[in-house]
N, C-alpha and C positions, 0 to 999 in steps of 0.2 A: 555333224550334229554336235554343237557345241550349249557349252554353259551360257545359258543368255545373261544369267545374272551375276556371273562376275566378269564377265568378256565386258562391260562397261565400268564397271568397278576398275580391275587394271589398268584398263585403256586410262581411264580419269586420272591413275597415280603416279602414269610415265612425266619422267622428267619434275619429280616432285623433291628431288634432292635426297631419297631416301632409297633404297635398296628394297624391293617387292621379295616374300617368299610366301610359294605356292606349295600347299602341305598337301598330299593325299595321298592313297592307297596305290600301287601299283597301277596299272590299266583303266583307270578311271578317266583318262584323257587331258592330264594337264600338258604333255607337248604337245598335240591338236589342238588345244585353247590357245596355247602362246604364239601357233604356226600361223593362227587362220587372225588371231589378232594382229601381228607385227609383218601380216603377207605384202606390206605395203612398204614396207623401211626394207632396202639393201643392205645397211649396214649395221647389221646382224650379224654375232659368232655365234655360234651352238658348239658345249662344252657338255661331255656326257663324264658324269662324274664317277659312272662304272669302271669308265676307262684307266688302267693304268698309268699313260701318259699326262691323262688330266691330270690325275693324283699327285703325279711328281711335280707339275709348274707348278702347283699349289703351296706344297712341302717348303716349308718356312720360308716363301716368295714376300717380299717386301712389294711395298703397293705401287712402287715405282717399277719392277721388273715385272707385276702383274699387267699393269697399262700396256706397257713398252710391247710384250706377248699380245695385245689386244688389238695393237693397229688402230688402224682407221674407224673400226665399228663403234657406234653410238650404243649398242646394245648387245649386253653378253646375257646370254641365257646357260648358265647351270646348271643342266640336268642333274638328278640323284646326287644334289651335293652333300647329301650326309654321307655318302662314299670317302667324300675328302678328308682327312685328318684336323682340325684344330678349323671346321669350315665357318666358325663363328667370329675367328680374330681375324682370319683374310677377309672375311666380308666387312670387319668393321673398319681393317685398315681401307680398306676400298671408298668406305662411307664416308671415310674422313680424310678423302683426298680431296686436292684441288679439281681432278677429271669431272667432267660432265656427263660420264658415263654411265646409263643405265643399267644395273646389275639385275639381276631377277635368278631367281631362285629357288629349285623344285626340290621336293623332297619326298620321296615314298612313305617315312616314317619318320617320326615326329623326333625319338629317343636320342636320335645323336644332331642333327639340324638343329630340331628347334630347342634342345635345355643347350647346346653350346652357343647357340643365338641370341635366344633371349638375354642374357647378362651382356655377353659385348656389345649385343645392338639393341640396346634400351636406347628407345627416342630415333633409331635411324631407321628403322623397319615398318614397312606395312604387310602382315602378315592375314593370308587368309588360307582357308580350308576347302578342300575342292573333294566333291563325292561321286558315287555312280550318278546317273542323269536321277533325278528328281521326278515324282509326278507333276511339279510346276512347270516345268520344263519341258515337258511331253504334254502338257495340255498347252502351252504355247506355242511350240510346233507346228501340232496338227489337229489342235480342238480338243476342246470338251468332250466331246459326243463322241470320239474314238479310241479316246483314251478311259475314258469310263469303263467302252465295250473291251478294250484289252486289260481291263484289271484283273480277273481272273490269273492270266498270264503271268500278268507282273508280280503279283503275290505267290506265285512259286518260281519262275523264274530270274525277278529281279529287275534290275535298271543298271549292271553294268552295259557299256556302250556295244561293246561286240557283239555281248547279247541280245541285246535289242535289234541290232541290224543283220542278225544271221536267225532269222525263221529258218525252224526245224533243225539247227545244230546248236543250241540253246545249251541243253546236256553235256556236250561232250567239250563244247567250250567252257562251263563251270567245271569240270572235271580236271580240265587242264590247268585253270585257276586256285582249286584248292588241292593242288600236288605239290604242295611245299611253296607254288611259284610268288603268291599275297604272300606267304612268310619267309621269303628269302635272307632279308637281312635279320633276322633272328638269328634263323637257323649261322649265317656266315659268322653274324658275330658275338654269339651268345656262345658259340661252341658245343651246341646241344647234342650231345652225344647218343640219346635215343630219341630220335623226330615224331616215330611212331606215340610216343609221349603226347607231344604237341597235338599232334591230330584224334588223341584218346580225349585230350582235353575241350576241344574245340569239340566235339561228339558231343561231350555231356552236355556241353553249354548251350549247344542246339536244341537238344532235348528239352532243359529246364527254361529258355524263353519262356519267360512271361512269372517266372517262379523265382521265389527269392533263392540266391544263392549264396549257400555256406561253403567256404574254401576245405574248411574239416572234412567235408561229403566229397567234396571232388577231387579232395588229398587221397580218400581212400579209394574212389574209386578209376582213377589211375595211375595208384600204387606209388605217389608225388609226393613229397614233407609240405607241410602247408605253404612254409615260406616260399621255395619251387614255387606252387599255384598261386600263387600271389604275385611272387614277381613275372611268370610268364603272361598272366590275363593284363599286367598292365602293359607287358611288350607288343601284346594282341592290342590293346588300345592304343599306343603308338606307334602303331601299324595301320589303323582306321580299320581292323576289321571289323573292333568289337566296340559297345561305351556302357560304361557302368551310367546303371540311374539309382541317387541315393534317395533312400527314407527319410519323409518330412516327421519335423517335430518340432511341436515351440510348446505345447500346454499342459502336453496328457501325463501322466503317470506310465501309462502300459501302453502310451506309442514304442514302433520299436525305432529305435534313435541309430542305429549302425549298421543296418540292413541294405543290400545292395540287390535290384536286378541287372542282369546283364542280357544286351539286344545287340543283335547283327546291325552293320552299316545294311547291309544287302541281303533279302530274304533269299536270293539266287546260292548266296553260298551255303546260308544256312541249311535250306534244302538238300543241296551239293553233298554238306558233311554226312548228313544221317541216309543220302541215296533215297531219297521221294518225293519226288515228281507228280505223286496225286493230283488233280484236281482236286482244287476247291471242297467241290460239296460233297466228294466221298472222305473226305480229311479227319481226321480223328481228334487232327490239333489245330483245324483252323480259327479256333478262339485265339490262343497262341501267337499263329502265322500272323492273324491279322492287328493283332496286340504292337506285334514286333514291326511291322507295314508302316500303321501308323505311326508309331511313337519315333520311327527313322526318321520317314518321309517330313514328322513334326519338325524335327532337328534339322531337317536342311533345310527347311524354308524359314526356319528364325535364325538360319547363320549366314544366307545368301540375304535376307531381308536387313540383315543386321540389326534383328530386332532380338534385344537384351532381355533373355527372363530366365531366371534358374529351374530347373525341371526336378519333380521327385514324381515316387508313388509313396502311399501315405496308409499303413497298415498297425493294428495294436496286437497285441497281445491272445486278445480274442479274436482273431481273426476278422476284426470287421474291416476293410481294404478303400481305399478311392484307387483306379488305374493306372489316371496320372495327372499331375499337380504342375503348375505354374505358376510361377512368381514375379510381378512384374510391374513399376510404376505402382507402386503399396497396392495392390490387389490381389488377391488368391483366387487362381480360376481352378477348379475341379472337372475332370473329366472318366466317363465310363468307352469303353472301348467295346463295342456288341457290332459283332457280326451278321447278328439276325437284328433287321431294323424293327422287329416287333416285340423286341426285348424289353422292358421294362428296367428302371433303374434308378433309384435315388437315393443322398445322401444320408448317412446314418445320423442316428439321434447324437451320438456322439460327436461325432464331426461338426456337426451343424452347430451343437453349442458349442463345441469348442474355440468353433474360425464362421463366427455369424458372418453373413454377405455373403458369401463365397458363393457364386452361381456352378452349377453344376450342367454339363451338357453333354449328351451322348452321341459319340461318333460311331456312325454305321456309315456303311456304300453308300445309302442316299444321300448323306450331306458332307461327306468326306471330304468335296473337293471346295467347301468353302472354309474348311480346316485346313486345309491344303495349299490354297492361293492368296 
């Protein structure tokens, strides 16, 4: 079970002169996308960037003694190249070789890859982002009408891939997942000396889906200096485990301007940190669950669709709130998030004069999946 939506994106960018790197979360399935894409070329290396030995050909290898190590293969695949030391100037020496060599390049976390990337390989890179499977992607599979009947499921246990193909060990495979193994490279290279930390913080964050969050509140309540919880939630987001969505503002007086929610990539982990596995409809917080469901599941289908819009939630003063906001081709779309599709919903007076046009539309399970596809 692969990404249907960038298994052809890829494919289209082999041999395009430029250097591919593939960004995601640990166990999401980017070497099963690159295996089942390139099953057809021989002349393939795989290079695991965990590896010590890889580490060392790297270590200040000029792009001639890279090749020369490469042989005959047309294509080198990189696993875990933020592993590698300085892996932004070999890739660009690479780029700006005379070889016809395809480079492609993974990376569990963004923080050491892609900011030593980005500057050297401006203009040589085509860079995409790869997630747990999608509901796009499981109604392409196996339908509409099945995936519908497993949302339930999905909304507490998630869309990473293992989970998904292991009915009835759901649990203990998220388990396994959020014991340090999503934050490894933190933990190896941050030097974080109390980890229990890490996963105090990751708790509250869980808890507060769907609620604005102040770093002051989470400073205190795992005993963290603010800076600490600040720099660690952006490590969580160059991680893919977590992504801040910021507060819209262009008109109002007592909009709030600096306000941040924070949403899981995967409501499987989310679940995971705080240990509840309820169903659905005995849930306490499925307004929440299903808040943080959508507004993921939104984010990977406008980054596999390649469709460009900036994302907020839009809240004043008074507490009057829109869910969540999109920005896109000069229009403002407004959306409410209601899990009971007999919810009633509409834009405030406020809003409305504020940001006239702005259609408003509410996503419940019955029409999720044309928000969705």
């Amino acid at each position: 079970m692969i990404s249907r939506f960038l298994s052809k994106t890829i494919e289209d960018k082999l041999f395009k002169g430029k250097v591919i790197v593939l960004l995601g979360a640990r166990q999401v399935g980017k070497t099963t996308l690159l295996k089942q894409i390139l099953t057809k070329n021989e002349e393939v290396l795989w290079l695991n960037g965990d590896e010590m030995q890889v580490q060392n050909l790297f270590n200040n290898a000029s792009a001639d003694r890279l090749i020369s190590e490469f042989g005959n293969n047309k294509i080198v695949i990189l696993d875990e190249a933020q592993r590698i030391k300085d892996i932004g100037l070999r890739l660009k020496l690479l780029a700006d070789s005379d070889s016809d060599i395809q480079v492609i390049a993974t990376g569990s976390s963004s923080f050491d890859l892609a900011n030593n990337v980005n500057e050297p390989l401006t203009g040589r890179k085509w860079e995409y982002r790869m997630f747990p499977l999608s509901f796009g992607e499981m109604v392409a599979h196996h339908g509409k009408m099945k995936e519908m009947r497993m949302l339930p499921r999905r909304i507490v246990y998630g869309y990473y891939p293992e989970v998904v193909m292991n009915d009835g060990n759901e649990v203990e495979i998220l388990k396994l997942l959020t014991d340090a193994y999503l934050y490894k490279d933190i933990l190896s290279w941050e030097n974080i000396k109390h980890p229990d930390k890490l996963q105090t913080l990751l708790r509250a964050l869980a808890y507060q889906v769907g609620s604005q969050v102040s770093f002051n509140e989470l400073s205190q309540m795992c005993s963290l200096d603010n800076k600490t919880v600040e720099r660690y939630v952006t490590l969580l987001e160059q991680c893919y485990i977590i992504f801040r969505l910021p507060s819209f503002s262009r008109n109002l007086r007592h909009e709030l301007k600096s306000s941040r929610k924070i949403y899981f990539y995967d409501n499987g982990i989310r679940n995971a940190l705080i240990a509840d596995f309820n169903a659905p409809e005995i849930r306490q917080d499925i307004g929440a669950l299903w808040e943080n469901f959508v507004i993921a599941e939104r984010m990977k289908c406008n980054e596999y669709h390649r469709r460009w819009v900036n994302s907020y939630f839009w809240r004043t003063k008074q507490q009057q709130e829109v869910d969540y906001l999109e920005e896109g081709g000069g229009k403002l779309s407004a959306y409410e998030i209601k899990w009971n599709p007999r919810t009633k919903a509409s834009l405030t007076k406020t809003f409305a004069e504020a940001y006239p046009n702005t259609e408003l539309e509410v996503i419940t399970p019955e029409n999720i999946t044309d928000f969705l596809i």
